[in-house]
SETITOR-452848 format. One record per atom (N, C-alpha, C): residue in one letter; x, y, z. Coordinates in steps of 0.2 Angstrom, whole numbers, plus 5000, padded with zeros to 4 digits. Layout:
REM SETITOR-452848
AXYZ;...
This chain:
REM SETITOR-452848
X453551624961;X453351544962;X453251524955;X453651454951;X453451434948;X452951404948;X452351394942;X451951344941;X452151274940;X451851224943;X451851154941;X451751164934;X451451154931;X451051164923;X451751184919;X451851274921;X452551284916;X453151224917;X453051204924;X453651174923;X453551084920;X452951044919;X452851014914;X452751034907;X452651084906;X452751104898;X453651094896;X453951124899;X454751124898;X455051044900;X454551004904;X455250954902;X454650904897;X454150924895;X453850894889;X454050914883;X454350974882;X454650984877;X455250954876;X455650934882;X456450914882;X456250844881;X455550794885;X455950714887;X455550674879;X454950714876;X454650704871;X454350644877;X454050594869;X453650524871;X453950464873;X454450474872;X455050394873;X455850424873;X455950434878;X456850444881;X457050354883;X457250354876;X457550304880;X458550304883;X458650404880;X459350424882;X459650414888;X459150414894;X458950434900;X458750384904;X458850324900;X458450264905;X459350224910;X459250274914;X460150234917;X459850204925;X459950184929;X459850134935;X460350174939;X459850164946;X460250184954;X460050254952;X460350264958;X460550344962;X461150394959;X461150454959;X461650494958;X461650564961;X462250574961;X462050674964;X462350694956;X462250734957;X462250814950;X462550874953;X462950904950;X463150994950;X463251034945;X462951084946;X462951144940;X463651174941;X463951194938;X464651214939;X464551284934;X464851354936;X464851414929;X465451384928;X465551404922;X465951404917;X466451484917;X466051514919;X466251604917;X465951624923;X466351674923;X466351724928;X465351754927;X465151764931;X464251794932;X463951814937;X463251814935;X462851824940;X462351774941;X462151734947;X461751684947;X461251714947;X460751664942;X459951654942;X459551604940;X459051614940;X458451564939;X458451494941;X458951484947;X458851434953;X458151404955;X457751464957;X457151424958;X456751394953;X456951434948;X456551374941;X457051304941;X457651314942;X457951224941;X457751194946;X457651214954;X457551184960;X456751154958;X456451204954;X455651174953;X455651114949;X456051114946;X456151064937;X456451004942;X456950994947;X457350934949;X456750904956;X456250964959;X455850934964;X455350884960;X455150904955;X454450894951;X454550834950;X455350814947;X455550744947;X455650714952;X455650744958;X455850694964;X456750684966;X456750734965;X457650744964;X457550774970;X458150764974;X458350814981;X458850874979;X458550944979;X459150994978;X459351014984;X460050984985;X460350984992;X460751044993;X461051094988;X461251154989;X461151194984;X460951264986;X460851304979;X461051364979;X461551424976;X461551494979;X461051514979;X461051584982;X460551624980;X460651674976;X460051674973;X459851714967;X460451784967;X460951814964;X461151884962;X461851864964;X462151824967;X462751774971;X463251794965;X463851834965;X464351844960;X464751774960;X464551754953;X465051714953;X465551684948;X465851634952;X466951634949;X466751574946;X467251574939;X467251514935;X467651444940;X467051384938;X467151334942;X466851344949;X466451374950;X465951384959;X465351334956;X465351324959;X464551254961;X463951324961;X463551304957;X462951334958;X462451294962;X462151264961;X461851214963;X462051124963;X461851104970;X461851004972;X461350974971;X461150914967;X460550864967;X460750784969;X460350764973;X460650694972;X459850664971;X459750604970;X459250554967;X459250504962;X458650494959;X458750434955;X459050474949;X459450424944;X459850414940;X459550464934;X459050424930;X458550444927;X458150514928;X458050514932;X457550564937;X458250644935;X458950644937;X459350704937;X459350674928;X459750624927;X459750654919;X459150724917;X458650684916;X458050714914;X457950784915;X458150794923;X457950884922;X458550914921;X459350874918;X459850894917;X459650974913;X459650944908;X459551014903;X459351054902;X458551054906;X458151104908;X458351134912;X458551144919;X458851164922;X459351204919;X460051184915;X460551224913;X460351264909;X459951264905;X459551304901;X459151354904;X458951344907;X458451394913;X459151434916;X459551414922;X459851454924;X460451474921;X460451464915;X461251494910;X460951564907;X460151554905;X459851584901;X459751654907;X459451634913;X459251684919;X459851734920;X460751664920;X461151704924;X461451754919;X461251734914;X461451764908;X461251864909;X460451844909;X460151884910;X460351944915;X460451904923;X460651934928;X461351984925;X461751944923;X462451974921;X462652024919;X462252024911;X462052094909;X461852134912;X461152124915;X460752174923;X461552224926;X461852154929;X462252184935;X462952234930;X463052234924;X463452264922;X463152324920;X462552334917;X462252384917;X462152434924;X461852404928;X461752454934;X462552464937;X463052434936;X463652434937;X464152534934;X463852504927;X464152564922;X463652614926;X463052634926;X462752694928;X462952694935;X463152674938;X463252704944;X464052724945;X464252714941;X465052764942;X464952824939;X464252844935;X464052924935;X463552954939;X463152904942;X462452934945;X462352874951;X462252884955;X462052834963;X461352814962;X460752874959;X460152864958;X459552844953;X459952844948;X459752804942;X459452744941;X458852714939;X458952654939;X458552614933;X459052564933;X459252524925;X458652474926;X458452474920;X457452424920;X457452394914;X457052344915;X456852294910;X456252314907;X456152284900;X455352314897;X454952244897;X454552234892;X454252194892;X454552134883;X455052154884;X455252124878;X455752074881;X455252004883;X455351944886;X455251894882;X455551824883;X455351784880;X454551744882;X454251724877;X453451694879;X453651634885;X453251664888;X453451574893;X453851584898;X454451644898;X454951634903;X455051704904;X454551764905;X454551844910;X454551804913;X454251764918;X454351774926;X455151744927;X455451714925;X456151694924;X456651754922;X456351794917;X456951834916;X456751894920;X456251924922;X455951974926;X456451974934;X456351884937;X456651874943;X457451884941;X457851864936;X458451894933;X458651944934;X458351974930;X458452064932;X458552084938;X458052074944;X458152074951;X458652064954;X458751984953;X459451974954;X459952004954;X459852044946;X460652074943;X460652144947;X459952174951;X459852234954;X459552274950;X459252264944;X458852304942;X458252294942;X457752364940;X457152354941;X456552314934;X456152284936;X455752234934;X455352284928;X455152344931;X454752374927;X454052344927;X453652364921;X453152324920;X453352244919;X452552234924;X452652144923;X452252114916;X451652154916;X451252134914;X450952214910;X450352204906;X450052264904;X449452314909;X449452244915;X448952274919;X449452304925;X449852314925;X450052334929;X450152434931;X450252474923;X450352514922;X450052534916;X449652594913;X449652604908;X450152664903;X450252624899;X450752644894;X450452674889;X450652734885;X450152794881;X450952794876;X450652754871;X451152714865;X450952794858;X451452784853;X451352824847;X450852794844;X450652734847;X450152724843;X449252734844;X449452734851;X448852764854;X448852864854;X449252884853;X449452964852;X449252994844;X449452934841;X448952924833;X448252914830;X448152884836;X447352874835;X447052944839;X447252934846;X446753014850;X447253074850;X447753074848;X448153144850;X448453134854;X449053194858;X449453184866;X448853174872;X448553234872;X448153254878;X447453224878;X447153194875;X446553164872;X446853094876;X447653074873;X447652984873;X447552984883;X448053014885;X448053034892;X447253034896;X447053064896;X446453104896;X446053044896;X445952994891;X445452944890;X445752874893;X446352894897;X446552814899;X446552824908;X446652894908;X446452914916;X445652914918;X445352904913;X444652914916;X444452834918;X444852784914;X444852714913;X445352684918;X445552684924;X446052674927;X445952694935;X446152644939;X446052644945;X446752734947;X446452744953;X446752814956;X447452784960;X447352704960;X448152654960;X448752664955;X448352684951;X448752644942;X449152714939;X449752694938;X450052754936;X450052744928;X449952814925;X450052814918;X450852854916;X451152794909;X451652834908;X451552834901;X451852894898;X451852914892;X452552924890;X452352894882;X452952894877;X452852974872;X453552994872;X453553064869;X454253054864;X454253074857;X454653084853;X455253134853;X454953184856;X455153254855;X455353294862;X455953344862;X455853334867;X455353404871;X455153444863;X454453504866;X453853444870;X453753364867;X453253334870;X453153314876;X453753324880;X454053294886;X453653344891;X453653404892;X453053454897;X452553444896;X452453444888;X451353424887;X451253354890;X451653314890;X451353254894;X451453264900;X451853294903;X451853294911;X451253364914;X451053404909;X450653454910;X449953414910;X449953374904;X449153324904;X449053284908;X449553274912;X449353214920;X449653174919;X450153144914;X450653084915;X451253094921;X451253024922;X451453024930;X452253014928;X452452974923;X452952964920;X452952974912;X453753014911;X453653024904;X454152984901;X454252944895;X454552904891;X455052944888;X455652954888;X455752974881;X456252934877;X455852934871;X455952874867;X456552874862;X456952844859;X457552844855;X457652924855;X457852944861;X458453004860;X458853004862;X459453054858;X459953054860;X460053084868;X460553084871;X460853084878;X460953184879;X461053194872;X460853264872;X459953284875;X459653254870;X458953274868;X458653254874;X458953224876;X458653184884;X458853224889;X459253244890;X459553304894;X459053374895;X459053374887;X458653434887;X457753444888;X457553344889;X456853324892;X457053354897;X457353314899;X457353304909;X457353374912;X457753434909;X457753494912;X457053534908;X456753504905;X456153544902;X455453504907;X455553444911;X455253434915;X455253454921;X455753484922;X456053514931;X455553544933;X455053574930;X454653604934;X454053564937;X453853524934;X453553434936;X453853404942;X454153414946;X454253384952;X454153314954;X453553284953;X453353234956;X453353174947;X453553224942;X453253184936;X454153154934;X454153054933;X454953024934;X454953034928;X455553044922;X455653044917;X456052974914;X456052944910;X456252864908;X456552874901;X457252864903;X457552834894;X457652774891;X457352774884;X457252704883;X457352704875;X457352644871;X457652624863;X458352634863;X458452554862;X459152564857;X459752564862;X459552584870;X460052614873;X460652544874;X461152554873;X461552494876;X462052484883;X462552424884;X462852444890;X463352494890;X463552524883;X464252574882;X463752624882;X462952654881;X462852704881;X462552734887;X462452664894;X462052694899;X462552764904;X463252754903;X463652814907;X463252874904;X463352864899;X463252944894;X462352974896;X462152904897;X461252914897;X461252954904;X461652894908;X461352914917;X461752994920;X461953024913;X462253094916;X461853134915;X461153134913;X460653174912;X460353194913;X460153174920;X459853184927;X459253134925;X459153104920;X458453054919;X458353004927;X457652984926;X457452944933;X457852864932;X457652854925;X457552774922;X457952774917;X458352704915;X458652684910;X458152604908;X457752604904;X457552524902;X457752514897;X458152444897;X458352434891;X458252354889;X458052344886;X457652284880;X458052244881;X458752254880;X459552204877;X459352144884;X459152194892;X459452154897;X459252044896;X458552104894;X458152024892;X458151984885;X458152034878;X458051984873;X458851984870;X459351994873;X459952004869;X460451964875;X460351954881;X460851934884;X461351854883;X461851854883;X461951814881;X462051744885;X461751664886;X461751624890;X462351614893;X462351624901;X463151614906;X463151524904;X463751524903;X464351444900;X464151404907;X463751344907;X463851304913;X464051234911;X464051214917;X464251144916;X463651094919;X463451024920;X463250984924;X463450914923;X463750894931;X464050844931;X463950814935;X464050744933;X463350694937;X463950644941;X463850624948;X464450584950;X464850574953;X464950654956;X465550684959;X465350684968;
């Protein structure tokens, strides 16, 4: 669900104190048109931004919807003024979302022509203000959300392994943690990858390795049954085949959200 709130901050920052760009008379409908071939998203953020104004959104795919350059994404009709207005919030939100979906869907695309059970996740390296925009993205493209938040999961960082040690950081974050909350830990090496599954991590990380080195985690955890193993740093969409042969649980990768690049839209007012 969008918030009212976020969505008054985004057209405060597009309409400022005096539009007078924007001041046009009567009624008009509106359509978002892709430009490029994609994956739809962040629909329900444009339908929030056009309702807030009083706009009618009379048509809108749904969320993950493959689509062909020139397909209508969404229809608005209403005052004149009122569509201008959330014109470029909206294109902006859902160019940025589908963008993100796209990447998503071509990632999880690449891994599954190696592995059927593999699955391609997002981190936390969103932009301020718009996780829950790109998080629903990710979904749409079919990958998974990962963590939303910090409360959701606790995460056992190099930097918390530098202050208490492997088995000390583990140890001191499970005594502190509901018997709901799972703990994942990040390991360098891949001798680290059993000490963290032996110390009680539910998941283990393994961070900037190679597809070799990772191979070599994943089968040094075999004996952990219950414990998921996660590859993660730097991975891109040319490396995930090579990644998801390794028998690993998880591919998350950073790019889906802070490197995607915005799908090509259009919006035309008239039609």
């Amino acid at each position: 669900m969008i918030e009212t709130t976020q969505v008054e901050r985004w057209l405060r920052e597009d309409i400022g104190h005096h539009d007078v760009t924007n001041q046009v008379p009567g009624k008009t409908t509106g359509r978002l048109v892709a430009k490029e071939p994609g994956v739809a998203a962040g629909l329900e953020a444009a339908t929030a931004v056009f309702e807030y104004l009083g706009v009618d959104v009379l048509e809108t795919l749904e969320p993950g919807t493959t689509l062909e350059s020139g397909e209508e994404v969404l229809r608005v009709e209403g005052p004149a003024r009122e569509v201008l207005r959330g014109e470029r919030v909206a294109v902006n939100l859902v160019g940025h979302a589908s963008g993100v979906a796209t990447r998503t869907r071509a990632a999880v695309d690449a891994a599954s022509t190696v592995a059927d059970d593999v699955r391609i996740a997002a981190t936390r390296k969103t932009t301020p203000g718009l996780r829950g925009v790109e998080k629903r993205a990710v979904v749409a493209g079919g990958g998974d959300t990962h963590r939303l938040d910090l409360s959701h999961m606790v995460m056992v960082k190099d930097n918390h392994i530098t202050e208490l040690g492997l088995e000390e950081a583990i140890s001191h974050f499970q005594e502190r943690t509901s018997f709901a909350t799972k703990v994942e830990v990040e390991v360098e090496t891949v001798a680290d990858a059993p000490k963290a599954a032996a110390a009680g991590a539910d998941i283990v990380l393994l961070d900037n390795m190679t597809p070799a080195e990772t191979r070599d985690a994943v089968s040094a955890l075999a004996e952990y049954e219950s414990v998921l193993s996660e590859a993660s740093g730097g991975i891109t969409l040319e490396d995930v085949p090579e990644y998801a042969t390794t028998g690993v649980d998880v591919i998350s990768m950073g790019s889906l959200t802070h490197s995607a690049p915005s799908l090509d839209l259009s919006f035309r007012t008239g039609d």
